[in-house]
TIFINU-382914 format. One line per field, with one value per residue (C-alpha): residue in one letter; residue number from 1; x, y, z. Coordinates in steps of 0.001 Angstrom, whole numbers, padded with zeros to 6 digits. Layout:
<nodes>
residu A	...
num NUM	...
x X	...
y Y	...
z Z	...
</nodes>
This chain:
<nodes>
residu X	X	X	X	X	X	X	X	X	X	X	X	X	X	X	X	X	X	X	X	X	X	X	X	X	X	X	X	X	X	X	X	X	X	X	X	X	X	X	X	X	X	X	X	X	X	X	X	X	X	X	X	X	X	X	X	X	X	X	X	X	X	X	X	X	X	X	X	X	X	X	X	X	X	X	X	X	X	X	X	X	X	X	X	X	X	X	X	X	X	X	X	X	X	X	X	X	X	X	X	X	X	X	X	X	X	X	X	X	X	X	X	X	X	X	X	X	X	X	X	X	X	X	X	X	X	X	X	X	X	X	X	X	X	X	X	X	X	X	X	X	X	X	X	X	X	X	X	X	X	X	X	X	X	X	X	X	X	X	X	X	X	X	X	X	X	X	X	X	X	X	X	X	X	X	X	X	X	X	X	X	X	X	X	X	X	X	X	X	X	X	X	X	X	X	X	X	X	X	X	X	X	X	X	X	X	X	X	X	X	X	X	X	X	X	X	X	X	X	X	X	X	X	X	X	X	X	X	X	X	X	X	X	X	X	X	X	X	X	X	X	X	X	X	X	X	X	X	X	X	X	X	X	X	X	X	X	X	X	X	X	X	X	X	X	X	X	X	X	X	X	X	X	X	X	X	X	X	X	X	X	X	X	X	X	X	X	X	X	X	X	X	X	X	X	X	X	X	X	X	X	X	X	X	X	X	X	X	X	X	X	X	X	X	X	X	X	X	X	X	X	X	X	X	X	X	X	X	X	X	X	X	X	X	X	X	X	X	X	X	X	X	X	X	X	X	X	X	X	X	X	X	X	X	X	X	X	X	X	X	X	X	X	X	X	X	X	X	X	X	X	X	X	X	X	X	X	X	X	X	X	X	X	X	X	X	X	X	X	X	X	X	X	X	X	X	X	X	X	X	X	X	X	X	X	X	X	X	X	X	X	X	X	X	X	X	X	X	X	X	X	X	X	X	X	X	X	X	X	X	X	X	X	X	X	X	X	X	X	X	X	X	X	X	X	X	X	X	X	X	X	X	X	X	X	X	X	X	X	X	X	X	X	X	X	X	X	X	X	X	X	X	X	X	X	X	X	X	X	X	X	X	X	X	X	X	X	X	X	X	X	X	X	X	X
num 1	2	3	4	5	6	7	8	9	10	11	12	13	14	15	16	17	18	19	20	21	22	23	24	25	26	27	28	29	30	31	32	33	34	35	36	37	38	39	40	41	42	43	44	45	46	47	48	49	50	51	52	53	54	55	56	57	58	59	60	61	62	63	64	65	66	67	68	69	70	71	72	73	74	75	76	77	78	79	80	81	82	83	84	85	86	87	88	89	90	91	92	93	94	95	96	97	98	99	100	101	102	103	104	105	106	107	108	109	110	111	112	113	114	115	116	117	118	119	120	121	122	123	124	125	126	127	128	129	130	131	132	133	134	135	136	137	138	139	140	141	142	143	144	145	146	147	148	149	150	151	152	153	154	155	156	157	158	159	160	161	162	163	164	165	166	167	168	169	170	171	172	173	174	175	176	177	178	179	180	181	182	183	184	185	186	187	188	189	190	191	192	193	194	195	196	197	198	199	200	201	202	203	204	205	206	207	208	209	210	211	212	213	214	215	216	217	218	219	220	221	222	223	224	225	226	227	228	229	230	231	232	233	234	235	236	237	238	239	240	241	242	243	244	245	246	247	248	249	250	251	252	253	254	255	256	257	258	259	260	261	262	263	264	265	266	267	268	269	270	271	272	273	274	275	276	277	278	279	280	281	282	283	284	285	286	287	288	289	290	291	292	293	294	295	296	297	298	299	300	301	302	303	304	305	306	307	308	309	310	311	312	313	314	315	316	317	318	319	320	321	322	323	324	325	326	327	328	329	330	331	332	333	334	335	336	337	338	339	340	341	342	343	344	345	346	347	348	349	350	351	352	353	354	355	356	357	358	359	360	361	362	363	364	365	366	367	368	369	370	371	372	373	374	375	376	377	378	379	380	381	382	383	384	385	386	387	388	389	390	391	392	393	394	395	396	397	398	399	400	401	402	403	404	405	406	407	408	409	410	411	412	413	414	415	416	417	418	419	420	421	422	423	424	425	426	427	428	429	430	431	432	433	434	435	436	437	438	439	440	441	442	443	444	445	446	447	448	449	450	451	452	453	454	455	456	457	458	459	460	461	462	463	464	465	466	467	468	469	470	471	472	473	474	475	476	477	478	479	480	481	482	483	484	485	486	487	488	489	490	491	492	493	494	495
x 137705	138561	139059	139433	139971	138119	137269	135638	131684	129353	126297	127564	129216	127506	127009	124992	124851	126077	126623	126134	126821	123646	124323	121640	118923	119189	122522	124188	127986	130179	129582	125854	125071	127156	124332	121469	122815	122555	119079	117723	117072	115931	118268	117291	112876	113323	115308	112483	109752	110924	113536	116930	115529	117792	120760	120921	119663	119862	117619	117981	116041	116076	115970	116881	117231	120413	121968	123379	123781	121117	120271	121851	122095	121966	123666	123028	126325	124756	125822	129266	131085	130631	132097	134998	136707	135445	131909	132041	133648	131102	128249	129128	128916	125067	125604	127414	124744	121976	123893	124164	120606	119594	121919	124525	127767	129500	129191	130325	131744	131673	134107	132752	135422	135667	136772	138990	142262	144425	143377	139425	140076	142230	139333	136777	138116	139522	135790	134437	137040	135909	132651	133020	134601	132128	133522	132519	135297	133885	129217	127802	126585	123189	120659	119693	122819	123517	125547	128971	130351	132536	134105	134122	135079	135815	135408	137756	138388	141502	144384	143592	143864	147531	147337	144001	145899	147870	145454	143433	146735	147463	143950	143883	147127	145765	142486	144340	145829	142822	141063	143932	143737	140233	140161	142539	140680	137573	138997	138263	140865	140752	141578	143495	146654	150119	151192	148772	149885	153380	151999	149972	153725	155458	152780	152744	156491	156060	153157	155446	159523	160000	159061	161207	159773	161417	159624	161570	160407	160012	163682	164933	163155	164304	167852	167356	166184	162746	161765	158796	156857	157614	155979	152853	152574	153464	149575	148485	149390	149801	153442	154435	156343	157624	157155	159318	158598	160902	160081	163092	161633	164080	168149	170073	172038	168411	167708	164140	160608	159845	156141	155150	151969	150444	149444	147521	145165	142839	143195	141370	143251	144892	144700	143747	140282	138165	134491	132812	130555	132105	134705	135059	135868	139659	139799	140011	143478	145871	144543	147563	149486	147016	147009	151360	150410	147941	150775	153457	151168	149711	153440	154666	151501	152197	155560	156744	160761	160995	162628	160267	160271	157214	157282	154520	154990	152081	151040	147450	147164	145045	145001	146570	149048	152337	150496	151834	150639	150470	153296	155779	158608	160206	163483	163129	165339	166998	167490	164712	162644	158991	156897	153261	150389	148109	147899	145602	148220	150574	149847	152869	154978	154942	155968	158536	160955	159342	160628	164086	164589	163930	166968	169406	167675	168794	165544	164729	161619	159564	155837	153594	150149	147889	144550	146252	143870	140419	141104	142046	138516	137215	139609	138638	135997	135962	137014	140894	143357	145248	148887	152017	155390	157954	158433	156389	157623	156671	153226	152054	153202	151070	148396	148574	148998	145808	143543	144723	143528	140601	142021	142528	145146	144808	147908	148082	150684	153883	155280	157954	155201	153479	156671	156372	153359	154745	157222	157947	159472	160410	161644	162689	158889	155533	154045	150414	150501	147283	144036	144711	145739	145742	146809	149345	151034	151341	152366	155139	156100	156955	158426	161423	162274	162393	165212	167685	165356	162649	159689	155824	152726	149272	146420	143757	141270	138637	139633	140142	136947	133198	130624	126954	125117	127744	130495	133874	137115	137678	141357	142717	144670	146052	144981	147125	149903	150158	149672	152607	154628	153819	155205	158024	158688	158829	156503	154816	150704	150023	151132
y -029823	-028150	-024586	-022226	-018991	-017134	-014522	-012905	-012255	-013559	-013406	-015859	-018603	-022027	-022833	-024922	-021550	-018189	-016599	-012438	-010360	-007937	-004934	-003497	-001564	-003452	-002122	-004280	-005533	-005061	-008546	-008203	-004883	-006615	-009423	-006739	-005070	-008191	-008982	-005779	-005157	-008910	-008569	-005613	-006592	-009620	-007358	-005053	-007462	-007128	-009805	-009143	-005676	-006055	-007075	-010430	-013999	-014909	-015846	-018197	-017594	-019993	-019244	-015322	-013904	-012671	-015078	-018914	-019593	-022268	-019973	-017416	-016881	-013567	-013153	-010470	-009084	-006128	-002521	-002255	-000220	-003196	-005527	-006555	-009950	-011547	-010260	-011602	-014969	-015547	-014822	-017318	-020011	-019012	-019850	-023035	-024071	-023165	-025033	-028005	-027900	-027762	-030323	-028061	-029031	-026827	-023170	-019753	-017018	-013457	-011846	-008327	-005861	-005716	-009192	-008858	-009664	-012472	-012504	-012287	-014522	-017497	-016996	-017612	-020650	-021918	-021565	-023560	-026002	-026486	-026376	-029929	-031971	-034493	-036995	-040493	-042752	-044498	-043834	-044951	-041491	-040151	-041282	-038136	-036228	-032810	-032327	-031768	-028853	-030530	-027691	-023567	-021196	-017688	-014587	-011940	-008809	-009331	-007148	-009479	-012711	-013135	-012993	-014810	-017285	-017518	-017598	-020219	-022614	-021671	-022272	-025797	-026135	-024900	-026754	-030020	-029256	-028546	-031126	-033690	-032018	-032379	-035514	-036350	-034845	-036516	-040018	-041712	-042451	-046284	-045563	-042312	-043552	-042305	-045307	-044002	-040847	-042331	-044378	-041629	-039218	-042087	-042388	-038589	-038496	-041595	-039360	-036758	-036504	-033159	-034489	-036877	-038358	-039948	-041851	-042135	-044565	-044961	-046739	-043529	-040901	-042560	-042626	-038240	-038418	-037388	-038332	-036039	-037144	-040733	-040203	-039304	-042539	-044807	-045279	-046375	-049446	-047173	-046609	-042469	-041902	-038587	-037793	-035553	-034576	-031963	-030116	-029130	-026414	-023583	-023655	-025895	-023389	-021515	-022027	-023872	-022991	-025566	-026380	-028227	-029926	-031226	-035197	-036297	-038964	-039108	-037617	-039231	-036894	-039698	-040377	-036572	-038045	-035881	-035700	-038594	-035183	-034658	-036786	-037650	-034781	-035483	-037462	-033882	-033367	-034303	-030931	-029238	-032213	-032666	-028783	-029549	-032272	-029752	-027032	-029365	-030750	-027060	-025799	-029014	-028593	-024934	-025908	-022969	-022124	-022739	-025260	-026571	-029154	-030543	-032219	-033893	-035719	-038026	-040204	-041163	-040115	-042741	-044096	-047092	-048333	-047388	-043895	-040626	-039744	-036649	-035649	-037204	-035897	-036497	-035202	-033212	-033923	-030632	-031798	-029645	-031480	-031690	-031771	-033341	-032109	-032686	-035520	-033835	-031033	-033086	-031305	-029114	-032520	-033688	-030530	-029340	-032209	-031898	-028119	-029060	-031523	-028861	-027061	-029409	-027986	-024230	-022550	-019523	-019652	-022213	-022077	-024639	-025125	-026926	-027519	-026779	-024857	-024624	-021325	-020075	-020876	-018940	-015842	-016028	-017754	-019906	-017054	-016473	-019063	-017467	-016345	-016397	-014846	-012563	-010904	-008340	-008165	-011633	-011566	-008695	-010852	-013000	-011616	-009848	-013256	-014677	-011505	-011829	-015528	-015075	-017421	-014660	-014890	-012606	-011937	-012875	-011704	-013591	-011851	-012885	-011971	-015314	-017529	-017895	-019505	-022573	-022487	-026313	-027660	-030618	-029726	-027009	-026485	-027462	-028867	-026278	-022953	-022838	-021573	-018080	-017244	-020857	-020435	-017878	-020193	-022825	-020647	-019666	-023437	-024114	-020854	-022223	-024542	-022251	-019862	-020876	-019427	-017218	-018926	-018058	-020750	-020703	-022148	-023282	-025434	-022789	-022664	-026829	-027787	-027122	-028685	-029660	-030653	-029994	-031375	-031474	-030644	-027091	-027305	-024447	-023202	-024162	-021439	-018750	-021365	-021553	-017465	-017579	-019879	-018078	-014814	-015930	-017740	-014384	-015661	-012705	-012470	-009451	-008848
z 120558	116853	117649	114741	113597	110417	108942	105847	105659	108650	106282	103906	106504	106876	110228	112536	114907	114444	118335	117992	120806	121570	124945	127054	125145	121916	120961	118707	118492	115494	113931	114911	112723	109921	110176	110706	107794	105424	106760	106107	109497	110749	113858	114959	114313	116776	119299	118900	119877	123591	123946	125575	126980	130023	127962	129726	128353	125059	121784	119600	116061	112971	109133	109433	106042	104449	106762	105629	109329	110081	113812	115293	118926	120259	123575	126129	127259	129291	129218	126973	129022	131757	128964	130162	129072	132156	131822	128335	129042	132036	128803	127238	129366	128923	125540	125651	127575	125505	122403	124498	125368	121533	120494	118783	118200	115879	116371	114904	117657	116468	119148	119488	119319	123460	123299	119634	121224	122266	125930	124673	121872	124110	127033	124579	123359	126860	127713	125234	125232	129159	128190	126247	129667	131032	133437	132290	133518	136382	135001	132261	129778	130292	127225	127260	128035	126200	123291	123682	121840	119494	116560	117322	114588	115668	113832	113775	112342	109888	111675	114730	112960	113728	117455	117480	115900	118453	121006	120178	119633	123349	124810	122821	124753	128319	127559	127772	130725	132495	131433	132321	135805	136242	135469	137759	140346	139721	139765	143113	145549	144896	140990	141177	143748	143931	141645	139047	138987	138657	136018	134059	134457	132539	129833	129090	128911	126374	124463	124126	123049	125001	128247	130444	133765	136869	139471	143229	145396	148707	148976	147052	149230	152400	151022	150245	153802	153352	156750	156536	153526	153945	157839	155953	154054	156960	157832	154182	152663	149213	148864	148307	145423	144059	140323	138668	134798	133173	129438	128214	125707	126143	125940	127665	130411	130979	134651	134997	136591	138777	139884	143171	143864	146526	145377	148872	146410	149219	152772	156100	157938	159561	162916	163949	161531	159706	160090	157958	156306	152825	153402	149857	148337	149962	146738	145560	148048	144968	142915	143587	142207	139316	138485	138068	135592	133857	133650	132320	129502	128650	128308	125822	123568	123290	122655	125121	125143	128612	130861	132949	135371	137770	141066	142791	145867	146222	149177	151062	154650	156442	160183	160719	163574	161522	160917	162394	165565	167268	169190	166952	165691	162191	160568	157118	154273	155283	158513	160286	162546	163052	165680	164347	166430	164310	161674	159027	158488	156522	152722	154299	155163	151862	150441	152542	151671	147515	148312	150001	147013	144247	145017	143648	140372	140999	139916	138797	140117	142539	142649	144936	144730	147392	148927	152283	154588	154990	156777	153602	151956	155574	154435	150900	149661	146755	144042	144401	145440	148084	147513	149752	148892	150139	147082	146695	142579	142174	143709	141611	138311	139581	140314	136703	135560	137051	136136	132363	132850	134905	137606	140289	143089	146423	148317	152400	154537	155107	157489	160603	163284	162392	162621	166462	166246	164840	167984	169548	173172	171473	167842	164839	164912	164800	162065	163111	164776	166303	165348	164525	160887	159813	156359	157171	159971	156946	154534	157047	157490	154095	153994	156207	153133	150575	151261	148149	145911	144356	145621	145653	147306	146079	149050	146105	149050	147820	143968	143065	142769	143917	145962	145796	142553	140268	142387	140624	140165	138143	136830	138932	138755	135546	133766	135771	135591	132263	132004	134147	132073	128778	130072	131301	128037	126675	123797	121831	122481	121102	117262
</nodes>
């Protein structure tokens, strides 16, 4: 999508569609009484005609006078003192959709003043950057299909042009990432394997000079000793590989980030089955792995000065006679062993040795992200991911970082009460810890792999992607990633 910034007089810029914020009780934004104002009043006549009374909906009206704009779309944004950034952003999806609907695909977005910074300005554009994604790899497009949003100018008042500037070169930035991580997640297992992702790593790092990627194989995990992923890909006759990319954006003695993602490309559950019900959205297992790739391509196209590097260990659980069986037990590339009772808890298999092997890397921080539990979705809901850390400084950056990019994070207790759960006759530990507190218990097993550093997990089984008719994936949570990334970076968002 073209995403630009401008400025000067509304009344006079050619559009397609000018979008004008309107509150409860016909009160008009900034940018709207600038438009009222050079249509003698035109704005405020249709308002006055009963539309948008509740400050919700929208109108669309054509051929307005004083105005070059070819329509203008008034949007309800409710009562302004309500109008916060994620009220605003959530209004204009309703917009979005009503310019898809009339064929629309160039628009003009006059922020009102509530929404007139970077934060407003990047969420606006992230938003109708997402707005454009269709997935079309594996159907055929509808005859009929809407409009994709293809070019957004936004308005701003001229003291904010600088940082709105900014913004919208980060949300073209984070809008790639997303969309490479949805569509990741939408591919079906049979396309989307760990080879592909291996494959798709190496093209990216080819795509861009900054990034570097290395592939290990199966022959080169078993060699590191990762006795505990490779268990998980016994049963599938896709071999596991784990993908590291690295951005080298900031100087060369800077200490890196380093993102882990869970890459299960599809997930039977292996011999401990799942029900056949649904069973296909395990396709959408690999999101923490995909939401890595997102990350690591937001952070190169905003050309962060950060050191970065991304590791995905990616496998298939499926039954089969080599598969893992319950009450086995397999050795950890730190040496820990495992006792597996049950086979559709290996998400934390394949991470603990990705976690073991990231410390060779000394980070300064480690963050992993994986559809792990559905007792998380049972704590939460689908809203926030759920968060895990011991440090109580880190989990309140962020959760900062995922309100500023309306990818919210909830914090769940880590504490040492839960570690006896995971207790085992026959090994280090169990690889479950019962039915109680289920994504505590494995938030507490990776936890015993990530002592050498500063280290935070995210449970996103209620975040990556959504059910029923508009079944997808949704990119989380590369949005608070990147957020993440960008203040660490120390980049400035705000002059």
């Amino acid at each position: 999508m073209d995403l630009k910034i401008v400025g000067g007089d509304l009344a006079k810029a050619k559009t397609p569609c000018l979008i004008l914020g309107v509150f409860d009780k016909h009160k008009l934004s900034g940018p709207a009484e600038a438009a009222d104002a050079a249509s003698d009043g035109a704005v405020t006549a249709l308002l006055g005609k009963g539309e948008l009374d509740g400050g919700k909906g929208w109108l669309m009206a054509y051929d307005i006078p004083g105005i070059a704009a070819e329509r203008v779309l008034l949007l309800g944004l409710g009562k302004r003192k309500e109008c916060n950034r994620a009220a605003f952003i959530k209004a204009l999806g309703t917009a979005f959709g009503r310019l898809a609907e009339a064929r629309v695909a160039k628009a003009l977005l006059a922020l009102p003043k509530e929404a007139d910074d970077y934060l407003g300005v990047r969420a606006a554009a992230l938003k109708a950057a997402q707005s454009a994604y269709r997935y079309e790899r594996t159907k055929a497009p509808k005859k009929d299909a809407p409009v994709l949003l293809a070019e957004l100018d936004i308005w701003v008042d001229k003291p904010a042009r600088d940082a709105a500037e900014r913004a919208v070169a980060h949300a073209a930035g984070i809008a790639e990432g997303v969309a490479l991580a949805r569509e990741l997640g939408n591919l079906p297992g049979n396309l989307c394997t760990p080879t592909y992702l291996a494959e798709r790593a190496l093209a990216l790092a080819d795509e861009h000079t900054a990034l570097s990627t290395e592939i290990l194989d199966e022959d080169a995990m078993r060699e590191l000793g990762m006795g505990s992923l490779l268990s998980v890909s016994r049963g599938s006759r896709e071999p596991a590989k784990l993908i590291k990319m690295t951005y080298q954006g900031g100087d060369d003695a800077a200490k890196p980030i380093v993102l882990v993602g869970k890459g299960l490309t599809f997930d039977a559950g292996g011999i401990s089955i799942k029900p056949a019900a649904d069973m296909d959205e395990m396709k959408y297992d690999m999101a923490g792995g995909a939401s890595v790739f997102g990350a690591v391509l937001a952070a190169v196209r905003m050309q962060l000065p950060i050191n970065l590097i991304g590791v995905v260990p990616a496998s298939e659980n499926l039954p089969d006679g080599a598969a893992n069986k319950p009450g086995d037990v397999v050795t950890s590339m730190s040496g820990q062993t495992i006792e597996i009772l049950n086979t559709d808890a290996e998400g934390r298999l394949i991470l603990c040795d990705a976690l073991t092997y990231v410390e060779r890397f000394e980070p300064a921080l480690v963050l992993d992200m994986a559809t792990l539990t559905g007792a998380c979705i049972v704590a939460l809901g689908k809203h926030p991911s759920g968060l895990f850390t011991p440090d109580d400084k880190l989990a309140k950056e962020l959760a900062d970082a995922g309100d500023a990019a309306d990818d919210r994070v909830w914090r769940l207790p880590l504490w040492e009460d839960y570690q006896q759960q995971l207790d085992s006759n026959f090994a280090d530990m169990a690889n479950i810890g019962g039915r109680d507190a289920g994504a505590v218990t494995a938030a507490c097993f990776l936890s015993r792999f990530t002592k050498a550093y500063r280290w935070a997990h995210l449970d996103i089984a209620g975040t990556a992607w959504v059910s029923g008719k508009e079944k997808g994936s949704t990119g989380r949570p590369v949005p608070l990633l990147a957020e993440v990334l960008i203040r660490e970076s120390g980049v400035e968002t705000t002059g």
